[in-house]
KOLDO-941364 format. One record per residue (C-alpha): residue in one letter; x negated, y, z negated. Coordinates in steps of 0.001 Angstrom, whole numbers, plus 524288, in hexadecimal, padded with zeros to 5 digits. Last residue first. Layout:
N
AXYZ
...
***
This chain:
606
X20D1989B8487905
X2066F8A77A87F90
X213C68B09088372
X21AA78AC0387833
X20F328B0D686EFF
X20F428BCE1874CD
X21E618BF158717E
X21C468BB41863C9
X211D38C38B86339
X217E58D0D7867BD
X2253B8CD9B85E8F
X2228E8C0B8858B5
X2322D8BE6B8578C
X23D428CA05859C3
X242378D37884E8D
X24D4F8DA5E8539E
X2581F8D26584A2A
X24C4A8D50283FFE
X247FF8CC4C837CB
X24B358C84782790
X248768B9C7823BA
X252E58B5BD81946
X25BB18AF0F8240A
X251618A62E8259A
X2566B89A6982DB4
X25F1C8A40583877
X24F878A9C983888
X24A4D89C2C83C1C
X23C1C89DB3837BF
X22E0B8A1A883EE8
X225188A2A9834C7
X220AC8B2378325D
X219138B9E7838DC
X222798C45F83C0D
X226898CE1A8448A
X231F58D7118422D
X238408E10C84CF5
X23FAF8EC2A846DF
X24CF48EDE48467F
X258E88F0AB84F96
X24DEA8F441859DE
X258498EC7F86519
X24C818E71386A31
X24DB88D9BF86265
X25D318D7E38640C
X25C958DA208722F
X251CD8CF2287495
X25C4D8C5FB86E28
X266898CA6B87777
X25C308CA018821D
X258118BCB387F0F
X2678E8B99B87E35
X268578BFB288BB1
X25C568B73D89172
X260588AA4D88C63
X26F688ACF98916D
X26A2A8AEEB89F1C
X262EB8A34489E8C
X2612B8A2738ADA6
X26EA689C628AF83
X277CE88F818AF45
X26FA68880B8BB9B
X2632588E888B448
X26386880688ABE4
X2570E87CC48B399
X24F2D884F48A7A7
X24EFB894C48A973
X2426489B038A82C
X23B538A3FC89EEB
X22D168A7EE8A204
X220548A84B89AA0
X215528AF208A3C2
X208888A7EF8A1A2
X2032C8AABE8B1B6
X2086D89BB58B44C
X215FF89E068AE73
X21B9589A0189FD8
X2288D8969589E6C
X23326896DA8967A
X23FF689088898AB
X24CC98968F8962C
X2584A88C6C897C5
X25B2A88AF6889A8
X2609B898C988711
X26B70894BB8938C
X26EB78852788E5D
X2716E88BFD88146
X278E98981D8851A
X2816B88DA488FDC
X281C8883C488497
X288BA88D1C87A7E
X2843488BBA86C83
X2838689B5486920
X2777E8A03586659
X270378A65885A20
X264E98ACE785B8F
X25C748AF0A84E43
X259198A01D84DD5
X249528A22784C5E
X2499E89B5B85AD5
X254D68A34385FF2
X24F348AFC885C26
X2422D8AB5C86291
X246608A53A86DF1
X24C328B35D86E6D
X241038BA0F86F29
X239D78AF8E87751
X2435C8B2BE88193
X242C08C25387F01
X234278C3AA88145
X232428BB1788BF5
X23CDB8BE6A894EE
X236ED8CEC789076
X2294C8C95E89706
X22CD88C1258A27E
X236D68CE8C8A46B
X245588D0E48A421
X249A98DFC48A320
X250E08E2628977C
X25AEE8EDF0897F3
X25D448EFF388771
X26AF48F55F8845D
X26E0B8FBB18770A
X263C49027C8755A
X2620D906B688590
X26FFF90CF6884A0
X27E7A90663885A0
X2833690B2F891D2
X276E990F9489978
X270E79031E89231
X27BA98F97F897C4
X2796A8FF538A50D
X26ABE8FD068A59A
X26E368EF668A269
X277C78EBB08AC7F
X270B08F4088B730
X261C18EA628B372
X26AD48DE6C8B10C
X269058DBCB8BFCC
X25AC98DA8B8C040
X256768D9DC8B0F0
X25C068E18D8A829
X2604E8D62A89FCF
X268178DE2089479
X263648DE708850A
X26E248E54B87CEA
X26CB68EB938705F
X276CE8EF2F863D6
X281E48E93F86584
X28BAF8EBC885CAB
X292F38F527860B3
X2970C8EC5586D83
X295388F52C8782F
X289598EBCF87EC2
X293DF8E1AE88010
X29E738E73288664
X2929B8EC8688FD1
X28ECA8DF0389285
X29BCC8DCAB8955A
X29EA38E90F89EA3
X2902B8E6658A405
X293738D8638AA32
X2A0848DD628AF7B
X29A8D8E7988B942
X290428DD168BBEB
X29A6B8D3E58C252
X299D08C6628BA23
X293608BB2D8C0E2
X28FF68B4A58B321
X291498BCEB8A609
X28C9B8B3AD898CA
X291178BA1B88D11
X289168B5BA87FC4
X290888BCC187461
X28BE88BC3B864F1
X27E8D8B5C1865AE
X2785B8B5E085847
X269FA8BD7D85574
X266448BB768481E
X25CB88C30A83F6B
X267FF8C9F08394E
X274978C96D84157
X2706B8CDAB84ECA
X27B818C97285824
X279AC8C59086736
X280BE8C90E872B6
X27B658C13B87EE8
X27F948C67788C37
X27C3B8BEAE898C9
X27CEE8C1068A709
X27EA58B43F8AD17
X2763C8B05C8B8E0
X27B8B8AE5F8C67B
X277BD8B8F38CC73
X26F218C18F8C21B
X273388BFC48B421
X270338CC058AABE
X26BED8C67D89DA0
X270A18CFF389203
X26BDF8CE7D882EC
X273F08D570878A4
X2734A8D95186A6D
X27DD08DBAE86062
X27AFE8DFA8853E7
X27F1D8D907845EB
X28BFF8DA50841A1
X298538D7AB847C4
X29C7C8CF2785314
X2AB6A8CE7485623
X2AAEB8D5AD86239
X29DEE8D115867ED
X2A6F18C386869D7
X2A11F8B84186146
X295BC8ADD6865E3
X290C08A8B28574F
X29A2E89DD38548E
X290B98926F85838
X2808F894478563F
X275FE8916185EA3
X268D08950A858CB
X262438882B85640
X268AE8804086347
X262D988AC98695C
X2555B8873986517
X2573787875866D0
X25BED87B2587446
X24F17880D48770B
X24CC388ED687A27
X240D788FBB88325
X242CC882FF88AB8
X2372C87D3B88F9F
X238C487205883F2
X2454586EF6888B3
X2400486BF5895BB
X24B2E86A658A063
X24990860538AA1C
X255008627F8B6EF
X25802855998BA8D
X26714859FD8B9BC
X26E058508D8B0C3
X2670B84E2C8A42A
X25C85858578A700
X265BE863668AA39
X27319860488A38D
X2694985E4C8961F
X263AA869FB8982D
X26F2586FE189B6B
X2761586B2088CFB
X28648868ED88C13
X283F785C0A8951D
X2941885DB58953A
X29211869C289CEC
X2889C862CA8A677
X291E48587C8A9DB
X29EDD860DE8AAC5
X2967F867378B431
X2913885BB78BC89
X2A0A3856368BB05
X2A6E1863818C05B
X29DEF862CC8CB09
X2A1858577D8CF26
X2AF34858A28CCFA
X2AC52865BE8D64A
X2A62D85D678DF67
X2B1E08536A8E01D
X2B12F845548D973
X2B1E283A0D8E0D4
X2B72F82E828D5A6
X2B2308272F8C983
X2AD6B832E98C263
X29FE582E668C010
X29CAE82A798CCAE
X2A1D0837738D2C6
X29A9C83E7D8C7F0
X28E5E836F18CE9A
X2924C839D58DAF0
X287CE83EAF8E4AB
X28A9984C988DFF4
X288E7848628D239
X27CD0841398D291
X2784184E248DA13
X27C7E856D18CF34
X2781084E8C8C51E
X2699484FBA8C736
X264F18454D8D035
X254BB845BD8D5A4
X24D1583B068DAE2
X23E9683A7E8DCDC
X23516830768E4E2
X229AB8318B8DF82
X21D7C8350F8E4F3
X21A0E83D078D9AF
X2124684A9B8D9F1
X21E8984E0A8E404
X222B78598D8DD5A
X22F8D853B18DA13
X22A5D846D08D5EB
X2200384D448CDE4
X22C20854388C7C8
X2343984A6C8C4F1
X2279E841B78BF8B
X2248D84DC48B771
X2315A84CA88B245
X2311E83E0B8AF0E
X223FC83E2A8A8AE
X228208475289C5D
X22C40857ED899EF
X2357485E1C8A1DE
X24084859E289A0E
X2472684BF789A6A
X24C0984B9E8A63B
X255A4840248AE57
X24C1C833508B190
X24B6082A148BAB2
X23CA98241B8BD32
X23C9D818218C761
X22FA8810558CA54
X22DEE806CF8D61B
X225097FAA18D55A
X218C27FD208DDA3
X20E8C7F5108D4E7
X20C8D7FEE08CB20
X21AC5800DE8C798
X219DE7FDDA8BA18
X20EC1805D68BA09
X216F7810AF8B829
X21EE780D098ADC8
X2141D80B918A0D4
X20F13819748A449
X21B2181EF48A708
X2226481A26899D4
X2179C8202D8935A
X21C0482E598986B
X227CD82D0989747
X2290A829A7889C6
X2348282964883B4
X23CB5828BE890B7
X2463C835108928D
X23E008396689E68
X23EAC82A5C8A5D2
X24CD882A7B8A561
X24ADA81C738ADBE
X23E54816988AF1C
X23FBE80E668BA0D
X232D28042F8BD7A
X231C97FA378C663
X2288A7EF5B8C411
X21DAD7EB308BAAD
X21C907EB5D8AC87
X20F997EC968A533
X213657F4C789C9A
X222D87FAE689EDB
X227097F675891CA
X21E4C7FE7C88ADF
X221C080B3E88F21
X2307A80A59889D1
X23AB1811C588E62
X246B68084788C89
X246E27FBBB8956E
X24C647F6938A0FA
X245A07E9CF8A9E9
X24B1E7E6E18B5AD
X247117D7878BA31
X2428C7D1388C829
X245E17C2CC8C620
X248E77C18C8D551
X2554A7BA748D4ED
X257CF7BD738C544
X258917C9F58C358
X2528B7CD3B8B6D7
X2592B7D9D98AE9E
X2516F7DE1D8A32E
X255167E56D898D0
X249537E8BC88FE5
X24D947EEE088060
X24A3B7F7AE876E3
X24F387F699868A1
X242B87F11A8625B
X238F47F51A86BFD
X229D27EFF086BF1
X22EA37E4FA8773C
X23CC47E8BF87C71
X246AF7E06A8785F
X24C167D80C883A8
X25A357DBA388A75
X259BA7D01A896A8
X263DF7CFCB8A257
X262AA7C6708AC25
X266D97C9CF8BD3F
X26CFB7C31A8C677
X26F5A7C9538D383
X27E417CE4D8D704
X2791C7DB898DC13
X283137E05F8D5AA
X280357DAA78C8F3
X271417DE628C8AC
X276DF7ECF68CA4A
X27F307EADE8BD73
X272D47E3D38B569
X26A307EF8E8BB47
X2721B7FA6C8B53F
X274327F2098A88E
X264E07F3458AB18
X265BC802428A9FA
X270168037A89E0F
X2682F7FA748957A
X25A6D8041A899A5
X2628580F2C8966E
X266E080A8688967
X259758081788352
X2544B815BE8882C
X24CF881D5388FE6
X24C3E8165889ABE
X2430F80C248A153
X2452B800D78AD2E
X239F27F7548AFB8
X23EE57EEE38BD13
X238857E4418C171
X2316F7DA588CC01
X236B37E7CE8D7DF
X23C547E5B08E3C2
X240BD7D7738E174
X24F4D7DCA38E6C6
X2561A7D8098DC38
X24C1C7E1D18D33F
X24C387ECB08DB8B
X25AFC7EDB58DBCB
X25C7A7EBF38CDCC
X252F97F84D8CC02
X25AAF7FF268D7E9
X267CE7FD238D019
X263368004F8C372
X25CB480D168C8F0
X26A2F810328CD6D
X27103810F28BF36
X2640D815518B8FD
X26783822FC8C39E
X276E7823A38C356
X278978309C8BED6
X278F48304B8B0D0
X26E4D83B5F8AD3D
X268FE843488B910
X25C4383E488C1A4
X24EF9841F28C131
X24B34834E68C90A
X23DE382F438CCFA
X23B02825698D6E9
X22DF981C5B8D8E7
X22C70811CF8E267
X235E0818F08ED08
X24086811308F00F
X24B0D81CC38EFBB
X258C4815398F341
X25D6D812CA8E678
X259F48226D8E266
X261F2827908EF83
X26D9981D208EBB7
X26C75823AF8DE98
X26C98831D98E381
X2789282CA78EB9C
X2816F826FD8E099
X280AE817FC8DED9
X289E380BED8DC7D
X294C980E718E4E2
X28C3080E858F1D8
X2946680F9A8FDD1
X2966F804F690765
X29886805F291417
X295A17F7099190C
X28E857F9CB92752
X280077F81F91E7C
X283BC7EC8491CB2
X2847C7E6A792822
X276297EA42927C6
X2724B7E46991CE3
X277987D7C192354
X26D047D8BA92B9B
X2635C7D9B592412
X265E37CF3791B60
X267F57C6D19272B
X259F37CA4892BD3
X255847C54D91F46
X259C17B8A59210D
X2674A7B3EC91BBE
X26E667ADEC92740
X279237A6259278B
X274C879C8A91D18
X26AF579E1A9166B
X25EC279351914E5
X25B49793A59065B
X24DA778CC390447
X2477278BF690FF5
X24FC3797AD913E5
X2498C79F4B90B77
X23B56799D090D63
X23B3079F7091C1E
X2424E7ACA1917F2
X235C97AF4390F7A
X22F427B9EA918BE
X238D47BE2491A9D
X23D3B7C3BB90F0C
X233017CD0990EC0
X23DB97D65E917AC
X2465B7D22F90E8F
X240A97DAED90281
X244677E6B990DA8
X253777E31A90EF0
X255147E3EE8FF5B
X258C77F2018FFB0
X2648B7ECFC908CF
X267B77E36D90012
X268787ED7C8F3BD
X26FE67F7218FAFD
X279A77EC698FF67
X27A967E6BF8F156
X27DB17F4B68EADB
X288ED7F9048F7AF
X2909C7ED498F018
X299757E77D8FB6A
X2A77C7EA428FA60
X2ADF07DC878FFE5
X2B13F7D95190BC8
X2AFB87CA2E90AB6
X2A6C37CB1C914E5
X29FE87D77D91124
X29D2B7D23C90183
X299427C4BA90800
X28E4F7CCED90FEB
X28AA37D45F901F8
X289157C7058FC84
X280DB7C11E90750
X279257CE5390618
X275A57CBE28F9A2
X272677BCCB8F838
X26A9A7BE66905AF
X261CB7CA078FF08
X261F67C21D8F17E
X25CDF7B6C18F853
X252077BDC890198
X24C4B7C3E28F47F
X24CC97B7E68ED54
X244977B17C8F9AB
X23B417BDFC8F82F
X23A047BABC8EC2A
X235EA7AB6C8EDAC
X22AEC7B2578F795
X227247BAE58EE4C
X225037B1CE8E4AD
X21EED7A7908ED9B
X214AA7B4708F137
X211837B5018E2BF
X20F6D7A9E98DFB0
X205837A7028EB79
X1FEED7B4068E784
X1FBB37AF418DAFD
X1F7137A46D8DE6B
X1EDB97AA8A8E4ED
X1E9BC7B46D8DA70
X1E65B7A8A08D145
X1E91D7AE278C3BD
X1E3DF7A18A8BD20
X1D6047A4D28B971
X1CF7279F588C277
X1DA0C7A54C8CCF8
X1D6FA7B2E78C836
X1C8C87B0F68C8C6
X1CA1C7ADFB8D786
X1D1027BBEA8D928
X1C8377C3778D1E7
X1BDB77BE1A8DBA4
X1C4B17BFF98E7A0
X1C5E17CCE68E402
X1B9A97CEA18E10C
X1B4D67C8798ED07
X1BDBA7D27D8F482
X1B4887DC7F8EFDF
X1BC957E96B8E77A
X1C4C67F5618ECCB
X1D2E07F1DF8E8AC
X1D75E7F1DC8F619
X1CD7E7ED418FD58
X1CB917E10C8F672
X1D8C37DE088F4B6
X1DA487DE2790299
X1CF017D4F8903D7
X1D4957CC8A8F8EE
X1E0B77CA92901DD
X1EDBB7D15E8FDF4
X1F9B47CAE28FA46
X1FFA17D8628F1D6
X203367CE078E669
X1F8F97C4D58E4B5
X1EDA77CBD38E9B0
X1F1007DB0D8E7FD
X1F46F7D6008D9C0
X1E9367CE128D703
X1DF427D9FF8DB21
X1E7E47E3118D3B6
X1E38D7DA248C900
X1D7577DAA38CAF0
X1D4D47E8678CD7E
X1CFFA7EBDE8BE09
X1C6197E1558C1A6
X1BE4E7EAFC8C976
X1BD4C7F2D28BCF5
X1C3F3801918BE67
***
């Protein structure tokens, strides 16, 4: 770096942190001559550095006068509020009593105050402070904001980060501190991002209703956004202190060379994260404070690994966390329903909620700061959506033709035990019966599975033998025979095998589901993984609240069932992968199963 490169923190530390040249000096490192040189070339040239101070310190001192104002103005009006007995607003005495530190400086000025505006009965700081105190007697609950956003309002730290549900409250209370800052001379400016056009509008109308109760006056301005035809700036200028909130869409380019505080609200749905960063942060170069709000967008971007940093402590942020559960519980369905609601309505609401979201991913980013990576899923919703088909589920009774196969997931505790009943017609496998059997006596558990193994049509079973299914399956086979009814022990190995078996089915559209959301929500959940010693392993996604993929595993054994069953020989082939529902002419085996020996080697490398 060129010694020159440190003039202008030179100016800065001069005109604006009041230090001597000596302390400049030290700080940045170079000769106080220097200094004192780059400082008498400034005022040659017309950027005296003295005079620059001098402004600056009248500035201050004519703010600190506006400061004192609004504090008397305020408090006079919350004291004619008491006398006249009416309900005082609980926003104005937070805001007052926030403002008791910027009097402190206040002080310092009270000389040229009452030069120029001499109160009457009182009016000093020290009466400020006292009548904060009355007021601190006056019971007065908060009907503005809920208790995780009183905890987020009352967080100073210079940078906070939220993973926070949908609709809870959380632009709604960031208005308020944002206006708050602003009246208060805290910060020169706000510079407020979303995601969108509408969200930025719906922020500062935010700001314009906060603004009102604090009865300060306050200019709206829409301007087109430069390089943007439909994009817009809102800006909100108050006018006492001329202090301004700025909102925008996500757009880099408006934060260069900007100064101030910075919120970039649903940070992981902007366009670009990433960008957006880099032209935000040094916003805040100069201690302004930074807020990031965001619900998930995936595991993939910036705002995660923020979350996460914050969680691990990487980032000394300060890190706030309200999934809709704990909105709830502090009142948010209370809000919403007008009234006190009871903790069963409560629950009833967080259910009726997530049943209407209709998609657990969705329920679980959207609502739950849980991130869910699409892209880690093993069977996408794209897939299913490819194979699901309506009409197909029919009572084993009133199925004819092709053979009947079975796959059979014991639950343990509170795990369903699963039986999937699936149809070979042709090269197509179509579910016919998927019963799901939750704390259900063992005794009863066999009698159904044994209604269906008797069905003279089925023609192999596949049954978890694993732990507790090892009794139910070894009975089955004493009953029905070892051809009829395969034990299968679970292994890394045999997990493997079948799961990419029938990703495989479902993928050339040979396994045909029905479109229920629990089957869906249940074959999407698998995740695969790989470990540290190369070992690929199947997990559950954050949506294990409903089950460990029970009904994954039985319809991979269902499907597994079909291609030991030795029907018909196994077929390998070379040939380009193509729908086989697409290419009815193309002739394989209901036993056949993809890549055989290097199919399954391949999976285990790629």
């Amino acid at each position: 770096m060129a010694k020159t490169d440190l003039l202008p923190l030179a100016e800065h530390l001069y005109v604006n942190e009041q230090c001597s040249l000596a302390e400049i000096a030290k700080r940045l490192d170079v000769a106080e001559r220097t200094i004192r040189n780059w400082k008498d070339k400034a005022r040659r040239e017309g950027g005296d550095w003295e005079l620059k101070r001098q402004n600056l310190l009248a500035s201050r001192q004519s703010f600190h006068e506006e400061l004192y104002y609004l504090a008397r103005d305020i408090a006079s009006s919350i004291r004619e509020d008491i006398k006249a007995k009416r309900e005082v607003s609980p926003s104005r005495m937070n805001f007052l009593a926030r403002l008791l530190p910027q009097l402190v400086h206040v002080k310092e000025y009270e000389a040229v105050a009452r030069e120029k505006d001499a109160p009457s009965g009182g009016g000093k700081p020290e009466d400020v402070v006292e009548l904060i105190r009355g007021f601190s007697l006056v019971p007065a609950p908060d009907p503005y904001f809920l208790g995780y956003q009183r905890r987020w309002l009352a967080d100073r730290s210079r940078v906070k980060i939220w993973e926070k549900s949908r609709r809870i409250g959380a632009t709604y209370v960031q208005a308020y501190e944002d206006v708050e800052d602003c009246i208060a001379g805290a910060v020169p400016s706000v510079w407020f991002s979303s995601a969108d056009d509408s969200a930025a509008r719906e922020y500062v109308q935010y700001c314009q209703k906060w603004a009102g109760l604090f009865k300060v006056a306050a200019d709206y301005l829409e301007v087109p956004l430069f390089d943007e035809r439909d994009a817009k700036v809102y800006s909100v200028t108050f006018k006492h202190n001329k202090t301004r909130i700025n909102a925008l869409s996500s757009n880099p380019k408006a934060f260069r060379s900007k100064g101030g505080k910075v919120v970039l609200d649903e940070f992981a749905f902007h366009d670009d994260p990433d960008a957006m960063w880099k032209a935000a942060r040094p916003c805040i170069t100069w201690g302004y404070p930074m807020r990031i709000l965001s619900t998930y967008n995936g595991r993939q971007g910036r705002y995660y690994r923020f979350v996460e940093d914050a969680k691990k402590g990487k980032l000394d942020w300060s890190l706030h966390s309200t999934p809709i559960d704990l909105a709830v519980s502090e009142g948010l369905a209370d809000r919403i329903a007008g009234r006190s609601l009871t903790e069963t309505e409560r629950r009833a609401w967080l259910e009726q909620e997530r049943a209407d979201t209709g998609d657990e991913e969705a329920w679980l980013q959207e609502y739950c700061c849980i991130p869910v990576d699409e892209a880690a899923a093993f069977l996408t919703y794209e897939m299913l959506a490819a194979v699901e088909r309506e009409g197909i589920l029919a009572p084993l009774s009133e199925v004819s033709g092709g053979e009947l196969y079975a796959g059979v997931d014991i639950g343990r505790k509170k795990d369903l035990t699963v039986i999937w009943v699936i149809q070979a017609v042709g090269p197509v496998r179509i579910t016919r019966q998927v019963t799901g059997l939750s704390r259900m006596a063992f005794s009863d558990q066999r009698r159904i599975l044994f209604d269906v193994l008797s069905h003279p049509r089925m023609r192999r079973a596949c049954v978890d033998a694993t732990g507790l299914g090892m009794q139910l399956a070894e009975e089955a086979q004493a009953r029905f025979g070892k051809s009829r009814v395969e034990a299968v022990t679970f292994t890394a190995r045999l997990k493997e095998d079948i799961a990419y078996g029938l990703r495989g089915s479902i993928e050339d559209r040979a396994f045909l589901i029905p479109p229920d959301n629990e089957i869906r929500e249940d074959l999407h959940s698998v995740r695969k993984s790989t470990t540290a010693a190369g070992n690929i392993r199947f997990d559950v996604a954050a949506s294990e609240a409903r089950g460990h993929a029970d009904r994954f595993w039985a319809a991979a054994l269902a499907n597994h069932a079909v291609g030991t069953s030795g029907s018909m020989p196994t077929v390998v082939t070379a040939a380009p992968k193509r729908s086989i529902v697409d290419d009815p002419t193309r002739e394989i085996a209901p036993g056949s199963r993809r890549g055989g020996f290097l199919g399954s080697l391949a999976r285990r490398f790629f």
